[in-house]
N, C-alpha and C positions, 0 to 999 in steps of 0.2 A: 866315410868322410867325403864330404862333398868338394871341390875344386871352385870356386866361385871366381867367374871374370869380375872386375869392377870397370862401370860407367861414372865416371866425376864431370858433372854439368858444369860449364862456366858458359853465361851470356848465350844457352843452345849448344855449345859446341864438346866435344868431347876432350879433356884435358885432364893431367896429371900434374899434381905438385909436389912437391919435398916440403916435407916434414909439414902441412899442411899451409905453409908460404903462399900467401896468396899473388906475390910478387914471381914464384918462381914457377907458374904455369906455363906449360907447353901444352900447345893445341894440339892434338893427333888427328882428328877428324871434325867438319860440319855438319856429320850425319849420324846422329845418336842411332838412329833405327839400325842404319846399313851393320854398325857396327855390332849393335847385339846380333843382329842375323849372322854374323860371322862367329859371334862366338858359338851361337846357339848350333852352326853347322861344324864347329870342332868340337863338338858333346857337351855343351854345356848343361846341366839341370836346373840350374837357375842364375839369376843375374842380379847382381847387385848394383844398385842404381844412388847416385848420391848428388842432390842439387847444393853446391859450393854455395852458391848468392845467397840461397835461400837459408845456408847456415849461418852466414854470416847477418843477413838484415831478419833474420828470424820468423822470415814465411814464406814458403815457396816462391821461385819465382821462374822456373823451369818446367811446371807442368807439364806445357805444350809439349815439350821433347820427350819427359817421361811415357804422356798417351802416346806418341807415337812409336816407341821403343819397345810397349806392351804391345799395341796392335800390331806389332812386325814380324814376332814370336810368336811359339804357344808352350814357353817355359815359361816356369813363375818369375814374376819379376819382385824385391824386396826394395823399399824406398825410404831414404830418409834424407833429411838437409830442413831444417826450419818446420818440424813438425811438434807445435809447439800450445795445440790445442785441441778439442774433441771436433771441431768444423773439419778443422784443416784433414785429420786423419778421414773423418768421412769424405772429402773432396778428393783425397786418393786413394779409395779405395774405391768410389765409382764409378772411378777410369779404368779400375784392372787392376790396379797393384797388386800383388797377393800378399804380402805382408809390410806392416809400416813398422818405420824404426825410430823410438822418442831415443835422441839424446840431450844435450843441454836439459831440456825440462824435467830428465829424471830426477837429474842433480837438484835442481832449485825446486820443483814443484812433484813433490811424488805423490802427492794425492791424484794426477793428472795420471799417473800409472796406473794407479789402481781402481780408478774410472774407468780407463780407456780397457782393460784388461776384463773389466766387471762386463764393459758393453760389447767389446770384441770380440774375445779372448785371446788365443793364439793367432791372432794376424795383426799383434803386438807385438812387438819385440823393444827389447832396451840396449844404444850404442854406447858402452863406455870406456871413452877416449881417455889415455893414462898417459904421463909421462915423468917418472920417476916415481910412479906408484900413486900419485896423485890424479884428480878428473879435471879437464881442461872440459870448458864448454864455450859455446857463441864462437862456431867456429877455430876452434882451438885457442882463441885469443886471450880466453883468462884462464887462470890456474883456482882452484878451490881447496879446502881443507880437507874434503872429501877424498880418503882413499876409495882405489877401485874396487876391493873386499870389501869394503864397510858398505857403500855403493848396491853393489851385486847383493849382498844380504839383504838387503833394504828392497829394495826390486823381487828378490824372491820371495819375503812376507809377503809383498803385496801381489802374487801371481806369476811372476813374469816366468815364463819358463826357458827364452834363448835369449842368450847375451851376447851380445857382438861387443870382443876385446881389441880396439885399436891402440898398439905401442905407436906414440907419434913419435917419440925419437927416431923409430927405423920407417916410419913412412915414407918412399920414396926414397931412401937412400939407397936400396937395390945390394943391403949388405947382409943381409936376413935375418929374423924373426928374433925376437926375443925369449928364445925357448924357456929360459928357465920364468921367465915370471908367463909365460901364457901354461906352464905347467904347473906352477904353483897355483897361478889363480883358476885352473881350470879342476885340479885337485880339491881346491876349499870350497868351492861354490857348488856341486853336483848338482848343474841344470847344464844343460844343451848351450857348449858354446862353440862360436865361430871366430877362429884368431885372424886378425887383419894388423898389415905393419911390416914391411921388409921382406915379402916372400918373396924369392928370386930366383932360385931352381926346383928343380925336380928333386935333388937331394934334400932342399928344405922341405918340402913338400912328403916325402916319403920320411924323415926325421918327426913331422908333425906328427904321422901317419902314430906314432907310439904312441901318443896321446889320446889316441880315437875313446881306448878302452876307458880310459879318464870321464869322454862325458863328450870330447872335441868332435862337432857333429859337421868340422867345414873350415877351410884354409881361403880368404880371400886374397886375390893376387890382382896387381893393377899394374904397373907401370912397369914390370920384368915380361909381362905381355904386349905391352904397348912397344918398349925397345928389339923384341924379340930375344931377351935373353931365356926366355920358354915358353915352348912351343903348347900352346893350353892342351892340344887332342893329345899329345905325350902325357902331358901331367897328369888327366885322364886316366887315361889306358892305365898308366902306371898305378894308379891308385886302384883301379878293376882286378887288375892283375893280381895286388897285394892282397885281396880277398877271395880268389879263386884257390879252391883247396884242394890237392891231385884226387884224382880218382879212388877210391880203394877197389881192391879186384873183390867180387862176390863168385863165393865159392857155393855148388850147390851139394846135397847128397850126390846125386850121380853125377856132377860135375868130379869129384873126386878121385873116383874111379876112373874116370877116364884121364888123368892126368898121368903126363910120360911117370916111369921110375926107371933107375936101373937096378941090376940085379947084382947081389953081393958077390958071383962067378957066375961062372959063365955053366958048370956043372946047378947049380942054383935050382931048384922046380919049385914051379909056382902053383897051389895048387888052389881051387876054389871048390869049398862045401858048401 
């Protein structure tokens, strides 16, 4: 399982919101690049990149930052916010992206999934944004009749192989994860998913970690990094750690033999035929 930083674009500048409040952004940085380079030097494997405007007005409008964020790196970078047509996805992927993320238009338009999957393939992916089991799109600003199961099924007919599960409820609220529905929904769906939404320690993080065997290919964390409530190269390590399996000792024939014993007295004779 992969530890993923997130980037949230507003107007160039690097910020985090709660609950996806577009009113309650706090700026961290002007420097989209500088800061993936930071994460990419505390072990990052990949980055998760997400243009705000461009979800809310429905088409990119952050590019410029994203190319520069790819060119600063040499991990993948994943990109989504107002990707809402077959142009748009080819216009990021020729700057670098290594994988685009359709949301809002899976919900309303799934034929546009199953396009873009047929011409892509896996450098497709689908975001689906939930909040009480329902799919919010256009920026999380509307709610739909669409559960995020019924959603995900629909997306699998049509190809999709990883889904990114955002709980908005605990976006931002830095209280962690909503284990039991990213374990439900990652149980029902058996494709490759990445849970985003609340992740705030090392202990959520290592909690996700039991979900891996499920299908959970990736924990994204944003704003418990940005306050410093976790340290990303810990969360890291900690996840490396949790797959490193102890050694076993290899015993050989004449390794055997040479191995200490002791003898049942000390009168005892050892004899060799």
């Amino acid at each position: 399982m992969l530890v993923i930083p997130a980037i949230d674009l507003k107007k160039g500048a690097v910020v985090r919101l709660t609950q996806g409040e577009k009113d309650t952004a706090v700026v961290y940085s002007d420097d989209p690049a500088e800061i993936a380079r930071l994460w990419e030097s505390k072990g990052a494997e990949l980055i998760h990149v997400v243009d705000l405007d461009g979800a809310m007005a429905g088409h990119h409008q952050n590019l410029e930052s994203v190319k520069k964020i790819v060119d600063a790196v040499s991990i993948p970078v994943q990109f989504g916010g107002g990707v809402r047509s077959i142009k748009t996805i080819e216009e990021v992927l020729n700057i670098g992206v290594a994988r685009v993320i359709i949301g809002s238009k899976a919900a309303m338009d799934p034929n546009l999934v199953q396009e873009a999957v047929a011409k892509f393939n896996n450098k497709v992916i689908v975001g689906i944004d939930a909040k009480g089991g329902k799919v919010a799109v256009y920026g999380w600003q509307q709610m739909t009749e669409y559960s995020a199961l019924d959603l995900a099924q629909e997306m699998k007919r049509n190809g999709v192989t990883t889904i990114i599960y955002t709980d908005i409820a605990r976006d931002g609220m830095l209280e962690g994860p909503n284990f039991d529905a990213i374990r439900n929904f990652t149980q029902a769906i058996k494709l490759d998913v990445i849970a985003a939404g609340g992740v705030t320690t090392i202990d959520d993080i290592k909690k996700l970690l039991e979900f891996e065997k499920m299908g959970l290919k990736g924990a994204i964390i944003g704003k418990a990094l940005y306050t410093g409530k976790t340290e990303l190269s810990e969360a890291i390590k900690m996840v490396k750690d949790a797959h490193i399996e102890p050694a076993r000792e290899t015993i050989t024939a004449t390794d055997r033999f040479r191995r200490p014993f002791k003898l049942k007295s000390e009168d005892e004779v050892v004899k060799f035929y």
